[in-house]
C-alpha positions in Angstrom: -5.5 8.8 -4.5 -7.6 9.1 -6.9 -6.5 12.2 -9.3 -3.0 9.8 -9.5 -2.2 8.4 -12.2 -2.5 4.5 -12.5 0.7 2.5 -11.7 3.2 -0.1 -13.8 3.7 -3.4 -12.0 7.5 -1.8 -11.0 6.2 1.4 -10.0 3.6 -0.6 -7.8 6.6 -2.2 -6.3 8.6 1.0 -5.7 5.7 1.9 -3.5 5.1 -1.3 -2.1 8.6 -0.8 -0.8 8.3 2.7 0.5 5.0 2.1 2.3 6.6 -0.8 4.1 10.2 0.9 5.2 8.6 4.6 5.2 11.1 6.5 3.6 14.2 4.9 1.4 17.1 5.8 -1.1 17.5 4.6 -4.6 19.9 2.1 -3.2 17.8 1.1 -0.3 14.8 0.4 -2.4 16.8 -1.4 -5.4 18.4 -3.6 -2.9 14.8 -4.8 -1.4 13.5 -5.4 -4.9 12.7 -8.5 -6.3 15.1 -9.3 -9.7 16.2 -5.8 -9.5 16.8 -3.2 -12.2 19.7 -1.3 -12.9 20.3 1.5 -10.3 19.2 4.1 -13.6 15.7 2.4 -13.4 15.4 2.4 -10.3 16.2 6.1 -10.2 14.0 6.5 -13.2 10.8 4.8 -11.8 11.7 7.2 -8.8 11.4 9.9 -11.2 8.4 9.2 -12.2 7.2 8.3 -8.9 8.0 12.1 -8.3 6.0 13.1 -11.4 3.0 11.6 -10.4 3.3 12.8 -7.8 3.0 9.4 -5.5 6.6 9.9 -4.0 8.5 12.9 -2.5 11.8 13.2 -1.4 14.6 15.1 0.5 18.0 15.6 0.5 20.4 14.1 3.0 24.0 14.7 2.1 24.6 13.6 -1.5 21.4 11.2 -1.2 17.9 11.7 -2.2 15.9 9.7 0.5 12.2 9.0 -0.5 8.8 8.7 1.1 5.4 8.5 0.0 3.1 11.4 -0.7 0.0 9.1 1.1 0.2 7.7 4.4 -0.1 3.7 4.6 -3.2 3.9 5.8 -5.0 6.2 3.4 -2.9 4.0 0.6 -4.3 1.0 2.3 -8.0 2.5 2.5 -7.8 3.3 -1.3 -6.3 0.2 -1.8 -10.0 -1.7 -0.2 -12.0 0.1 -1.8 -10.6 -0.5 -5.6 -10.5 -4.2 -4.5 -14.2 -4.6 -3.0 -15.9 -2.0 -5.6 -13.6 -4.4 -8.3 -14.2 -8.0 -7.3 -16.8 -7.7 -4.9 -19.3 -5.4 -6.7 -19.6 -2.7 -3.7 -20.3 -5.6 -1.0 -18.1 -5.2 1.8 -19.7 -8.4 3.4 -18.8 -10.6 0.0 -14.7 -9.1 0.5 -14.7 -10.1 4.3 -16.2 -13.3 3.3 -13.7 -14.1 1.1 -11.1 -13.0 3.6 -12.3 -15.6 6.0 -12.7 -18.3 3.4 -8.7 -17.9 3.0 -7.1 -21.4 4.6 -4.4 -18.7 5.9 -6.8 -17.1 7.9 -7.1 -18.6 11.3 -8.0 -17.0 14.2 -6.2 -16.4 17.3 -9.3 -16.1 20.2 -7.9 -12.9 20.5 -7.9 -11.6 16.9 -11.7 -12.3 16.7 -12.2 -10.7 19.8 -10.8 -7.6 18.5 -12.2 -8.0 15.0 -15.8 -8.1 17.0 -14.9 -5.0 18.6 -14.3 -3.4 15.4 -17.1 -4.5 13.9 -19.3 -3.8 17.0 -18.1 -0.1 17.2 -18.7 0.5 13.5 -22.2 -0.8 13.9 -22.2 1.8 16.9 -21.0 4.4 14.6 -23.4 3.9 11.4 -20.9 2.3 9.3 
């Protein structure tokens, strides 16, 4: 995700949208938007979603339906890395610390179970 161009805040939305539901209309999207636009901004942000080529879409019928060019999870990915390169200087350790510093973030017995596992099979892995 690099080589795309940077995002508005309403653009970042659009996509927010998108990654969430997987692939949308123009009315689908406006109506899941918070204080939406017009339906022509919408469909222009779409537009330009299409230009930078961050959205794609298809026909069905007499609607455009959209979907992003990235999966979620290499949006996500891209997504960690700006943040922990940004704020956290490279240091995956300081961005998981924060996470866990978070009064939201409680765990189940059973989420840090499986965290441990996924930290125990990256170690495994070289990671």
């Amino acid at each position: 995700m690099t080589d795309q161009p940077p995002l508005s805040r309403r653009e970042r939305e659009v996509m927010d949208i998108v990654h969430e539901v997987e692939s949308a209309t123009a009315a689908q999207i406006q109506e899941r938007m918070d204080d939406p636009p017009t339906n022509a901004a919408v469909r222009s942000v779409l537009r330009i979603l299409v230009e930078k080529k961050h959205l794609k879409y298809s026909q069905d019928g007499p609607r455009y339906v959209y979907s992003a060019t990235v999966s979620g999870k290499r949006a996500r990915r891209s997504a960690m890395r700006h943040v922990v390169q940004t704020f956290f200087g490279g240091s995956v350790e300081g961005a998981v610390a924060a996470l866990l510093e978070l009064e939201e973030s409680s765990f189940t017995p059973a989420e840090r179970r499986r965290l441990k596992k996924m930290i125990d099979e990256a170690a495994k892995e070289g990671r």
